[in-house]
C-alpha positions as a Markdown table, in Angstrom:
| # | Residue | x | y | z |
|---|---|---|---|---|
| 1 | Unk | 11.4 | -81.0 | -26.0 |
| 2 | Unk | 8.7 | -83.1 | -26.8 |
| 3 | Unk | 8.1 | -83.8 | -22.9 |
| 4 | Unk | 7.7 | -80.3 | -22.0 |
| 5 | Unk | 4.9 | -80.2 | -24.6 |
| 6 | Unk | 3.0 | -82.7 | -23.4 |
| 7 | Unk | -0.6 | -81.8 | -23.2 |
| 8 | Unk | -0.9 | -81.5 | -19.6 |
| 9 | Unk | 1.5 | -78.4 | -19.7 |
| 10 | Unk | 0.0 | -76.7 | -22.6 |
| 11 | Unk | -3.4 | -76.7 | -20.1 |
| 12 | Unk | -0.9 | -74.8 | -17.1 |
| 13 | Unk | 0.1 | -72.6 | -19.2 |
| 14 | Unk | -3.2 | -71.6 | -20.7 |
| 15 | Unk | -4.9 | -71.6 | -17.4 |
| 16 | Unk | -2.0 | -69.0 | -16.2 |
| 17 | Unk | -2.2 | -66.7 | -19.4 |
| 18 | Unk | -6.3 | -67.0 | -18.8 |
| 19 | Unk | -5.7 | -66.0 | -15.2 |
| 20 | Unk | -3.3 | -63.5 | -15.9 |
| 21 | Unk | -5.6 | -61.8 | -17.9 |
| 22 | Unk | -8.7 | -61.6 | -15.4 |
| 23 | Unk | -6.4 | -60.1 | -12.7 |
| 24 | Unk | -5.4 | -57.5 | -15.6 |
| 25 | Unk | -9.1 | -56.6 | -15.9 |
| 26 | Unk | -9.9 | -56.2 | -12.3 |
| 27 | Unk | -6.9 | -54.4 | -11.5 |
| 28 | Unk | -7.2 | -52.0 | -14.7 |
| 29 | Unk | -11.1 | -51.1 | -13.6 |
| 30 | Unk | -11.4 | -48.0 | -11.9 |
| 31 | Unk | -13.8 | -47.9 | -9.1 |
| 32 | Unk | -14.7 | -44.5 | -8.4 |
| 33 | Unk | -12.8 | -44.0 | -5.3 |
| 34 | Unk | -9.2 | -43.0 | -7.0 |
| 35 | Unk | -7.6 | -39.4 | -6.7 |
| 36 | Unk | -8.5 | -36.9 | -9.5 |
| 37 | Unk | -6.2 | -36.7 | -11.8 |
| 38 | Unk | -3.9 | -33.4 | -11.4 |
| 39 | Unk | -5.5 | -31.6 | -14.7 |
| 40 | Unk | -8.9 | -31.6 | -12.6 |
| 41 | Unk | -7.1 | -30.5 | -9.4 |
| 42 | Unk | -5.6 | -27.4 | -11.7 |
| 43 | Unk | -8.9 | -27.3 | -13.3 |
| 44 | Unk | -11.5 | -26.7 | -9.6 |
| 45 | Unk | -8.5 | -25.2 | -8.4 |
| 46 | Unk | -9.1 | -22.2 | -11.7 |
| 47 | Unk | -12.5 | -22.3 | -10.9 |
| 48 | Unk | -11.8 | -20.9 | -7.6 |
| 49 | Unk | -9.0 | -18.9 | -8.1 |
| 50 | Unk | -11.2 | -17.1 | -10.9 |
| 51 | Unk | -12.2 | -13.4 | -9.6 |
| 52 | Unk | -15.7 | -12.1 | -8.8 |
| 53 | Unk | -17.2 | -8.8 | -9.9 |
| 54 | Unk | -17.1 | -7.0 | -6.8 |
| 55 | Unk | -14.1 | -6.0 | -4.9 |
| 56 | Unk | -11.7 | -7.9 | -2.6 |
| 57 | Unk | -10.8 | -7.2 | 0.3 |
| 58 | Unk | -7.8 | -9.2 | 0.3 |
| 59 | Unk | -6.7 | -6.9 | -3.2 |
| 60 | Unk | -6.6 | -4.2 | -1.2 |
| 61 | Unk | -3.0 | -3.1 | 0.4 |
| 62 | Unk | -3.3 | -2.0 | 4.2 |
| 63 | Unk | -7.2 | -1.9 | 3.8 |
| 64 | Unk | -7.6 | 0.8 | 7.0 |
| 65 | Unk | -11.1 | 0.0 | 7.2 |
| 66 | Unk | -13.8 | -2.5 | 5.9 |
| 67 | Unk | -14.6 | -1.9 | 2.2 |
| 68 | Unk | -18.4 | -1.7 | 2.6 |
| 69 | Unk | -19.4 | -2.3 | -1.3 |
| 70 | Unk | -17.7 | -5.7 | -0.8 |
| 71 | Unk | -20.1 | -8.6 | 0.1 |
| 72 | Unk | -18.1 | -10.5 | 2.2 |
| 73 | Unk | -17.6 | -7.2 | 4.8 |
| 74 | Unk | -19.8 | -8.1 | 7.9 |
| 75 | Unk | -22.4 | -5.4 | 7.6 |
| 76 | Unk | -22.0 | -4.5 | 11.4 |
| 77 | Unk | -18.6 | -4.0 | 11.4 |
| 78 | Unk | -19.5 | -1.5 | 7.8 |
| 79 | Unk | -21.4 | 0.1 | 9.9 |
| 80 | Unk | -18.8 | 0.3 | 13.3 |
| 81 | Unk | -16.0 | 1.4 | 10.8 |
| 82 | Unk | -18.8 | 4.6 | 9.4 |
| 83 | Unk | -19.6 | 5.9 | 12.5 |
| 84 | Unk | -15.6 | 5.8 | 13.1 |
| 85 | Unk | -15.6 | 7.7 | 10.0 |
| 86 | Unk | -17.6 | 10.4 | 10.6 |
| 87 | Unk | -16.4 | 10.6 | 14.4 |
| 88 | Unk | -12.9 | 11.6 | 12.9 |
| 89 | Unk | -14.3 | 14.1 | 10.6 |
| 90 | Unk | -16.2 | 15.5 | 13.2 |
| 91 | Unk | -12.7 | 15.6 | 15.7 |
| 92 | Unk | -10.7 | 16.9 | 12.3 |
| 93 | Unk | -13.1 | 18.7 | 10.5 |
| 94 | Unk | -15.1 | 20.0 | 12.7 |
| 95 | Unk | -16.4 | 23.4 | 11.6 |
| 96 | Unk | -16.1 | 22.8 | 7.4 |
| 97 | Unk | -18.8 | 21.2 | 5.8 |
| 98 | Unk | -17.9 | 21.1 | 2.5 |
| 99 | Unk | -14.3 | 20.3 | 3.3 |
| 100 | Unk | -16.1 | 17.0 | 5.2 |
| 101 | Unk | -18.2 | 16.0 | 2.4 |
| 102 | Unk | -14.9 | 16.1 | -0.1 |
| 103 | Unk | -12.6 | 14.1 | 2.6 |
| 104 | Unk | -15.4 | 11.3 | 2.8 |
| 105 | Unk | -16.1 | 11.2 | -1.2 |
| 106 | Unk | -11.9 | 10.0 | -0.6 |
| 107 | Unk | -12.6 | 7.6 | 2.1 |
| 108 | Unk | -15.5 | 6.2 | -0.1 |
| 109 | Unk | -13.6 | 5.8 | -3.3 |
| 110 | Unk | -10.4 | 4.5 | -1.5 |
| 111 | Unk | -10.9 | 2.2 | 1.7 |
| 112 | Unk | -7.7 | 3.1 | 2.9 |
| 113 | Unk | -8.6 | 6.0 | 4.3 |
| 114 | Unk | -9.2 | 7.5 | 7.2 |
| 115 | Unk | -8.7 | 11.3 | 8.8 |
| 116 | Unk | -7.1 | 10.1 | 11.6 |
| 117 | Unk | -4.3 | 7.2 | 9.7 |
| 118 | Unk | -4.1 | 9.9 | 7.0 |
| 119 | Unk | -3.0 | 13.0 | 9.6 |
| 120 | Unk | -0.8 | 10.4 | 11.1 |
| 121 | Unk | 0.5 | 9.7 | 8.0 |
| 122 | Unk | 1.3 | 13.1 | 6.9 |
| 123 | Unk | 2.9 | 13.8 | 10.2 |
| 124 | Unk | 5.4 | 11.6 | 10.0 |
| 125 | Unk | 5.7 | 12.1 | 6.1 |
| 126 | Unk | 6.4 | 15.7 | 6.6 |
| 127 | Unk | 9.2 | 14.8 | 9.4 |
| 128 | Unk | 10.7 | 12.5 | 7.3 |
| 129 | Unk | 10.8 | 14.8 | 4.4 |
| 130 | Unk | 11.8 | 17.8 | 6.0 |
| 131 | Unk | 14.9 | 16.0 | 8.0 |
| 132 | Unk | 15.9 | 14.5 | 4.7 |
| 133 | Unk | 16.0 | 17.7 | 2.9 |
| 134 | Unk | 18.4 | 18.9 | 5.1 |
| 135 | Unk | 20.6 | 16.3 | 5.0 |
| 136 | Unk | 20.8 | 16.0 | 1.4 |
| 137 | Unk | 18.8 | 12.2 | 1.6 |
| 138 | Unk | 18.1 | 11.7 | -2.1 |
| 139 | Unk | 17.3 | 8.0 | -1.4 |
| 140 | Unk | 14.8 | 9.3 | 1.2 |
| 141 | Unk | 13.3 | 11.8 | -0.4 |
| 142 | Unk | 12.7 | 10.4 | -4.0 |
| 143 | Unk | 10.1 | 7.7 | -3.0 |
| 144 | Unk | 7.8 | 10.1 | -1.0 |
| 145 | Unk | 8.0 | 13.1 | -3.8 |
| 146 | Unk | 6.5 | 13.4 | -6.8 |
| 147 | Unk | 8.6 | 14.0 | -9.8 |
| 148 | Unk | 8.2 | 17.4 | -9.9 |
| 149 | Unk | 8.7 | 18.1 | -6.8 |
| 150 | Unk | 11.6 | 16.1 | -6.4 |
| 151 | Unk | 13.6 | 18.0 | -9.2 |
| 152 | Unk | 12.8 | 21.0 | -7.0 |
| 153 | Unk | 14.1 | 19.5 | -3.9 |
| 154 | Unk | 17.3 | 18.1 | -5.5 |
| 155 | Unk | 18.4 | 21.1 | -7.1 |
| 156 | Unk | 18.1 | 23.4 | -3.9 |
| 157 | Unk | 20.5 | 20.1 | -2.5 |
| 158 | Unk | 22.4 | 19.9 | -5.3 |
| 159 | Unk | 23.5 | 24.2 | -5.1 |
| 160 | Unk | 23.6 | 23.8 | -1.5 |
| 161 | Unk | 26.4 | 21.0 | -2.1 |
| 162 | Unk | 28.0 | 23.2 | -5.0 |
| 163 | Unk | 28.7 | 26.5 | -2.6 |
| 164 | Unk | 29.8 | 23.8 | 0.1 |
| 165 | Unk | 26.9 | 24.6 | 2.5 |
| 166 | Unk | 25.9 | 21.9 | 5.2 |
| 167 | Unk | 22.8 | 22.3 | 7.0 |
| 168 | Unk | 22.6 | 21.6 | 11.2 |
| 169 | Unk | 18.8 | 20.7 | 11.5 |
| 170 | Unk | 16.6 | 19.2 | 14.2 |
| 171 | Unk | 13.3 | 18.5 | 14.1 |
| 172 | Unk | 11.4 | 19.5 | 17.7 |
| 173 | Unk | 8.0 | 19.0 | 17.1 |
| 174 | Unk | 4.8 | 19.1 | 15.1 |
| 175 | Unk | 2.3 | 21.0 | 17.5 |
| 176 | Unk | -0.2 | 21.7 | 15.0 |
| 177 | Unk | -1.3 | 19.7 | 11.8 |
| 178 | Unk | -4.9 | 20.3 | 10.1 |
| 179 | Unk | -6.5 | 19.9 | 7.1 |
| 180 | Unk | -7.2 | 22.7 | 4.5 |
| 181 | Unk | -8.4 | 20.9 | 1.0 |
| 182 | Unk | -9.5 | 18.3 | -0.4 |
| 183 | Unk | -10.5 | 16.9 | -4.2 |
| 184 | Unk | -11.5 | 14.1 | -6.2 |
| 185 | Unk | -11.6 | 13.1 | -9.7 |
| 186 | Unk | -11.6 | 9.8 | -11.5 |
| 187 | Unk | -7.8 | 9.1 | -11.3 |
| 188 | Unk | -6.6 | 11.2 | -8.6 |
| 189 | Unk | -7.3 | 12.2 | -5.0 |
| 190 | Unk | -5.8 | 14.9 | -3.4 |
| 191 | Unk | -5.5 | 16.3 | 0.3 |
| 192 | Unk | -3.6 | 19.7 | 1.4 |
| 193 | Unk | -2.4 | 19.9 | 4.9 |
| 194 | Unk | -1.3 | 22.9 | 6.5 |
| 195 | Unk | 1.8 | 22.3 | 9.4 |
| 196 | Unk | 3.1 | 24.4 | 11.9 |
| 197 | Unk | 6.4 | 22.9 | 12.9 |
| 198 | Unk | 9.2 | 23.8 | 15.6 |
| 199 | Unk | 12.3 | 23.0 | 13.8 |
| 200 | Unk | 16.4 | 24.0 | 14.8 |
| 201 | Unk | 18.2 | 24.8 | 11.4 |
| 202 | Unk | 21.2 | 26.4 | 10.6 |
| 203 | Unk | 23.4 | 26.7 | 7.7 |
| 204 | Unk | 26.8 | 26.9 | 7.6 |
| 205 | Unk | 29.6 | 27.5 | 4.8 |
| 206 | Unk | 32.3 | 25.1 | 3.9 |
| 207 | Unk | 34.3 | 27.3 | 7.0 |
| 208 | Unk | 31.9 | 26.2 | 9.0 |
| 209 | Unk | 30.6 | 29.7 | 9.8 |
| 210 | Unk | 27.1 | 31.0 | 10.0 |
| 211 | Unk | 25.3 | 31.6 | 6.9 |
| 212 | Unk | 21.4 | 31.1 | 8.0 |
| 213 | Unk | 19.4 | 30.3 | 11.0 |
| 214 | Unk | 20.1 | 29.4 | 14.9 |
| 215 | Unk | 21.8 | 26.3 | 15.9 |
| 216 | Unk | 20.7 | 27.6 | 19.4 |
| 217 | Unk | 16.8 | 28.9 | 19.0 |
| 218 | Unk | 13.8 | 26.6 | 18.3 |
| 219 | Unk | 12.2 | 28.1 | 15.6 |
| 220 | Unk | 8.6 | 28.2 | 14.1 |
| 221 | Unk | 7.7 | 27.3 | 10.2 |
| 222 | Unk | 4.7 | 27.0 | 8.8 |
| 223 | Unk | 4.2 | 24.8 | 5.3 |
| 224 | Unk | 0.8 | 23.8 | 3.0 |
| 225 | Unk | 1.8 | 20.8 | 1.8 |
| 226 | Unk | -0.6 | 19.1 | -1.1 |
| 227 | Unk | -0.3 | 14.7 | -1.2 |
| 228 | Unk | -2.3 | 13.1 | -4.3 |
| 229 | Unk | -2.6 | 9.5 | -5.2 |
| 230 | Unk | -5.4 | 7.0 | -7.5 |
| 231 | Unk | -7.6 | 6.2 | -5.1 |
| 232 | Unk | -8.2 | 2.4 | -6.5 |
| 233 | Unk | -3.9 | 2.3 | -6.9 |
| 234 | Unk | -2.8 | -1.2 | -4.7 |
| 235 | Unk | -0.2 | 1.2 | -3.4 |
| 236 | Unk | -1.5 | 3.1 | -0.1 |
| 237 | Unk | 1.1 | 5.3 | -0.1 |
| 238 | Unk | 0.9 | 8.9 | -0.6 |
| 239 | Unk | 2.9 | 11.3 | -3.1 |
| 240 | Unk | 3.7 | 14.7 | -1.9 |
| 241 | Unk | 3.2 | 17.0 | -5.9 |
| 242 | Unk | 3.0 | 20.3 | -3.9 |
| 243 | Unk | 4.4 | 22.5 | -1.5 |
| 244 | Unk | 3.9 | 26.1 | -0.4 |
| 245 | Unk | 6.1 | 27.9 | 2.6 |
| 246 | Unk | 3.5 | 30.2 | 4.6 |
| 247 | Unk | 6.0 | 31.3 | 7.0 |
């Protein structure tokens, strides 16, 4: 015991402790070049996430056409997506001034729209609606109608079910489709659409016999049809909350 206490190994080991120690220091000493640590990733990673004043494009849902009050919109293509704007009204529209003036207050307050993707829109709404009316589609039919409407549509379904009445129904065409109204206020923007549609119906009893209609003749119907929706709503989609049968 007394060997290994000597004074020679008392030096070693205080020369190790001392060296020990410096390579602590140097290793411990941070020299500007290290990752940042993950709260300041979270933190510039905030910083950018945080939202500016103006809107996004990337906010809006199916965004139809540049949203020209945003910054970041190449003004060129603003002004390539206005002309396209009014070139539609004027193919759409052509002969109703004030009708024009209310359809672009729309397109203004809701990038989304266009005449053209909006008549295309309703076209195929009005198919879809229509065919799932007849076949009693509640799934269908409850996502595209307003509540209202809806109620209206599932009771004439539901009394058609009651009295055991099945409808045969094709849809042939859509040879006209224009627009007749439009309107804006803070929350809501609404469009009416007049269609003139060739359609095969016929109604038949729980016999099967004839109650209504031709399963033979293409006829002609003719509907006003009235879609509304917030025009700064995320949600592109239109709600049918009116309909009127012309014919």
């Amino acid at each position: 015991m007394q060997d290994f206490l000597d004074l020679p190994t008392i030096i070693i080991i205080a020369v190790a402790i001392f060296v020990l120690y410096r390579l602590r220091s140097v290793l411990g000493t941070r020299t500007g070049n290290e990752r940042a640590p993950m709260r300041d990733v979270r933190e510039s990673r905030t910083e950018r996430e945080k939202p500016d004043d103006g809107p996004r494009l990337e906010d809006v849902v199916v965004p139809l056409r540049p949203d020209a009050r945003s910054e970041r919109v190449d003004p060129e293509a603003a002004e390539r997506a206005e002309r396209k704007f009014e070139a539609e009204l004027e193919r759409y529209v052509p002969d109703n001034a004030p009708l024009r003036a209310k359809l672009k207050e729309i397109g203004e307050a809701d990038p989304t729209f266009t005449p053209k993707n909006f008549i295309n829109g309703a076209s195929a709404a009005y198919e879809m609606i229509v065919t799932a009316f007849a076949a009693g589609d509640r799934g269908a039919l409850k996502p595209l109608l307003e509540k209202d409407v809806y109620d209206g549509f599932e009771s004439a379904i539901k009394q058609r079910e009651t009295q055991g009445e099945k409808i045969d129904f094709t849809f042939v065409g859509l040879p006209n489709i224009a627009y007749v109204d439009a309107a804006l206020d803070k929350k809501t923007a609404t469009v009416t659409i007049r269609f003139d549609a060739e359609v095969v119906s016929a109604t038949r009893d729980a016999n099967g016999a004839l109650v209504e209609g031709d399963a033979e003749k293409v006829v002609n119907i003719a509907d006003q049809w009235t879609f509304a929706k917030n025009p700064r709503s995320r949600d592109p989609n239109w709600k049918l909350v009116g309909t009127n049968q012309i014919s």
